[in-house]
C-alpha positions in Angstrom: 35.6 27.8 8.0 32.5 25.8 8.5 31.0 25.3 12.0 29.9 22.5 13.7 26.4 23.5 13.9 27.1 23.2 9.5 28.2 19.4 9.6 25.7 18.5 12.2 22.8 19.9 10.2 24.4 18.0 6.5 24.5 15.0 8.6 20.5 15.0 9.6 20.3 16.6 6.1 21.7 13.1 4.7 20.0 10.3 7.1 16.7 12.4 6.6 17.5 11.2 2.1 18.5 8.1 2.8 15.7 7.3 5.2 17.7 5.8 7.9 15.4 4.0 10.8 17.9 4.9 13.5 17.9 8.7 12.6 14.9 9.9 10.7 12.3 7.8 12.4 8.7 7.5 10.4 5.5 8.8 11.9 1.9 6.7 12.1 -0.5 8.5 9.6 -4.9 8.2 10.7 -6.3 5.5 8.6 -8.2 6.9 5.4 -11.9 5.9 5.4 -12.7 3.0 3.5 -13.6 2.4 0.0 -12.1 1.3 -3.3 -8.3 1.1 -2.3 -5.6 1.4 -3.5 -7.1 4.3 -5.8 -7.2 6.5 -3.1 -4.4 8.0 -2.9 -2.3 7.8 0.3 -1.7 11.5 1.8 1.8 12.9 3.3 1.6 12.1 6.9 3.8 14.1 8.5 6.4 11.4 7.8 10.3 12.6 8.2 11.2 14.9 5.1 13.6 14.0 3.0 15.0 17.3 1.2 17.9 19.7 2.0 16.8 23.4 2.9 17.7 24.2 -0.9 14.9 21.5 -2.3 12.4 22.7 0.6 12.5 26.1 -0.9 12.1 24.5 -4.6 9.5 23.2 -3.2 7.0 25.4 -2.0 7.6 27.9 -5.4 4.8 28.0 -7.2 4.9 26.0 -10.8 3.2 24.2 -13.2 0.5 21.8 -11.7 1.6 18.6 -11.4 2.3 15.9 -14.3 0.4 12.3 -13.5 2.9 11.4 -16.1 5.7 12.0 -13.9 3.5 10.7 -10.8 2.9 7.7 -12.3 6.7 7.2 -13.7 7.8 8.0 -9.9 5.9 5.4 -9.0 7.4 3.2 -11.6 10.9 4.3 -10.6 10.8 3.5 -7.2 8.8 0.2 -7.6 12.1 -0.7 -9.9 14.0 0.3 -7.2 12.3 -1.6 -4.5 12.9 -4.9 -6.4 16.9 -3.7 -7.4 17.7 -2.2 -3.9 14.9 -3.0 -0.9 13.9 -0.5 1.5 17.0 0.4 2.3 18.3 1.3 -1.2 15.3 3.4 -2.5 17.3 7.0 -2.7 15.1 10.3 -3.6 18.1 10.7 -6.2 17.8 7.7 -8.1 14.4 7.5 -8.0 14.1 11.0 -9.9 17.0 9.8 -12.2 14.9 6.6 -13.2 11.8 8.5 -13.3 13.4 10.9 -15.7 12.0 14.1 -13.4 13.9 17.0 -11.0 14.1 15.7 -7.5 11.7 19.1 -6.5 8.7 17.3 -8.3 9.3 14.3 -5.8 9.1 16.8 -2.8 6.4 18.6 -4.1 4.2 15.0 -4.0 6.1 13.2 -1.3 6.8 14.5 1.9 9.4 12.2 2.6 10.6 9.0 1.6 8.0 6.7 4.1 5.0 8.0 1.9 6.8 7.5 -1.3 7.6 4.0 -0.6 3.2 3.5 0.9 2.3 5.1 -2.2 4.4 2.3 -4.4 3.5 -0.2 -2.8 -0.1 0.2 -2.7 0.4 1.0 -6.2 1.4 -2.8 -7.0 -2.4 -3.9 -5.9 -5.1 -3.4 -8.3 -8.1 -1.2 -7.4 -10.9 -2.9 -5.4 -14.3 -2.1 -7.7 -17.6 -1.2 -5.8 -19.4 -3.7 -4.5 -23.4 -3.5 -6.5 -24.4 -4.8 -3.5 -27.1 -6.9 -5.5 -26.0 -10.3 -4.1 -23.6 -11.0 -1.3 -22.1 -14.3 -3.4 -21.5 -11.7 -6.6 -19.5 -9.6 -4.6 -17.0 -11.4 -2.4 -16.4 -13.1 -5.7 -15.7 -10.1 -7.7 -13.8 -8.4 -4.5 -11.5 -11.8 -4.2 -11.0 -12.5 -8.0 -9.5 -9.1 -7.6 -7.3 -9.9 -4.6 -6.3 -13.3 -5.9 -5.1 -11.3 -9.3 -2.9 -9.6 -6.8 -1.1 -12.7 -5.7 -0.1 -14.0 -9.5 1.7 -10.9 -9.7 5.4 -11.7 -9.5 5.9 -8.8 -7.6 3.8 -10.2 -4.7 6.0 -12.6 -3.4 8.9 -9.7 -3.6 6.3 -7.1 -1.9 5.4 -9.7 1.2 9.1 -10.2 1.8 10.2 -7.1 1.9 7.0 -6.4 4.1 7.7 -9.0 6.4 11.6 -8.2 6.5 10.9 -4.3 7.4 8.9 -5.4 10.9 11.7 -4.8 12.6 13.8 -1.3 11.2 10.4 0.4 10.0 7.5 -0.6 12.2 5.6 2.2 11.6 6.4 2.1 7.6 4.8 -1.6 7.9 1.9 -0.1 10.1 1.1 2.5 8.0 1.1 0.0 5.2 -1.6 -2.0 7.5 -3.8 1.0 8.1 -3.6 2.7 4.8 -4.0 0.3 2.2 -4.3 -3.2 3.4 -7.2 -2.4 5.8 -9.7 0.0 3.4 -9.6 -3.2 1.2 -10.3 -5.4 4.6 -13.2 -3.1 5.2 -15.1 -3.5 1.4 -15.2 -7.5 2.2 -16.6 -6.4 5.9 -19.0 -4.4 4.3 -20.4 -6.8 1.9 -20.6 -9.1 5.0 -22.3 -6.7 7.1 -24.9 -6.0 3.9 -25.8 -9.9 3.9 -26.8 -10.1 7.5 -29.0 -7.3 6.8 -30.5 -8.6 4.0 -30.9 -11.8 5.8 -28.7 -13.9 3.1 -25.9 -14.4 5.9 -26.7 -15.8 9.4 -27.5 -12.9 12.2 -24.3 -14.2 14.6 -22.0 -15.0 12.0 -17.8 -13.3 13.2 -17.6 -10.7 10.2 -13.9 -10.5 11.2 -13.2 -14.1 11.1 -15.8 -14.8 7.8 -13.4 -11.8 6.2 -9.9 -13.6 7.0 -11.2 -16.9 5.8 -12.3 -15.8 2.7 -8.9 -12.9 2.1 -6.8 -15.7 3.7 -7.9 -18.5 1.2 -6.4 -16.7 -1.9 -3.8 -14.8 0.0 -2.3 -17.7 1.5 -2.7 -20.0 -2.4 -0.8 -17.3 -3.5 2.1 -17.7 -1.1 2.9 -20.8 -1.6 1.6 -21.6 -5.0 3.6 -19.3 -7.5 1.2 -20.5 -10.5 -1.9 -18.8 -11.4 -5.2 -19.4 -9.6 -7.1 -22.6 -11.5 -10.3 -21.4 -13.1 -13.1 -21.4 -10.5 -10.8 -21.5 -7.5 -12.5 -18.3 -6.0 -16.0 -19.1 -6.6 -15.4 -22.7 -4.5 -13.5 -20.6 -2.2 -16.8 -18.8 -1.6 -18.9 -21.2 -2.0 -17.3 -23.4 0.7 -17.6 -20.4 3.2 -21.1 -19.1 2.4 -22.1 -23.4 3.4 -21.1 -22.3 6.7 -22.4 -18.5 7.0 -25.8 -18.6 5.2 -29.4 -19.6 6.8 -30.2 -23.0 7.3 
């Protein structure tokens, strides 16, 4: 006959899959250090695990190294599945069945669902280049023209929403999401800020913070409320218009 102690453990076995806020609760991970983001990639955080004892064990055995082919179709997979089933609905099951891959090469990558779902959603942004650090004009436009791209994806509008619907039953999903991929590319637009004032092309007591959200929150926001593509030129008068403000007089 099965013992209590049996069902207990199945239960905590199946809210720890499905990713349940109310019983496998998410842990904070440390913010990565900044640079090109999102293709660094995001790093189990100690999140809640998501596999049965059985899967554990498949886990830690020794195999072939792993496939970017089937990282990147995981990826894929669970993306899909964000836009079919939300947050809620992303299963480690279906994910593997979409992805066409064992649920062991999931668990092997992933340590539980929370950094599976960071690691898809940073994957819908494209990769911020390096600053040249030649001009500070040059490179807020190539850094923005990068980050307006983002917001003629379709899958923006669908990524924000389910962003902004999660607050509440995964705050620390939506913080983690904050520290580990939004901020890195906060800090690349900071940094070409900070590199003007030094080289005397940006006012000594300009706000870097508030120069940065004027200049993210002008494309961000045209993208959140205008579902066409960015006119030709938008982000160099977006620039323009703030560097009037910021540069030596």
């Amino acid at each position: 006959m099965r013992s209590r102690d049996t069902y207990v453990k199945e239960d905590v076995d199946r809210a720890a899959i499905t990713g349940s806020p109310e019983t496998a609760p998410v842990t904070t991970g440390p913010v990565p250090a900044a640079g090109p983001a999102p293709n660094v990639r995001v790093a189990p955080a100690g999140g809640h695990a998501w596999c049965t004892d059985d899967t554990r064990d498949a886990a830690r055995r020794p195999g072939r190294p792993r496939s970017e082919r089937a990282e990147q179709a995981i990826i894929d997979a669970t993306i899909e599945a964000l836009g079919e089933c939300g947050i809620d609905g992303v299963r480690c099951e279906d994910v593997a069945a979409r992805a066409g891959v064992g649920k062991a090469t999931l668990y092997r990558r992933w340590a539980g669902k929370e950094d599976l779902l960071i690691a898809a959603f940073a994957a819908m942004k494209h990769p911020l280049p390096e600053p040249r650090g030649e001009s500070v004009r040059e490179d807020l436009i190539v850094l923005l023209t990068v980050i307006a791209a983002d917001t003629d994806d379709p899958r923006f509008a669908q990524q924000y929403a389910l962003l902004h619907g999660a607050g509440e039953r995964y705050p620390r999903l939506v913080t983690r999401y904050k520290e580990e991929v939004v901020e890195p590319r906060r800090e690349l637009v900071r940094a070409v800020l900070r590199r003007g004032v030094e080289a005397g092309e940006l006012r000594p007591d300009i706000d870097i913070e508030v120069a940065m959200l004027l200049l993210t929150g002008a494309v961000l926001a045209r993208g959140k409320h205008d579902s066409t593509a960015a006119a030709p030129g938008f982000v160099d008068r977006a620039v323009d218009e703030l560097l009037q403000g910021i540069t030596p007089r």
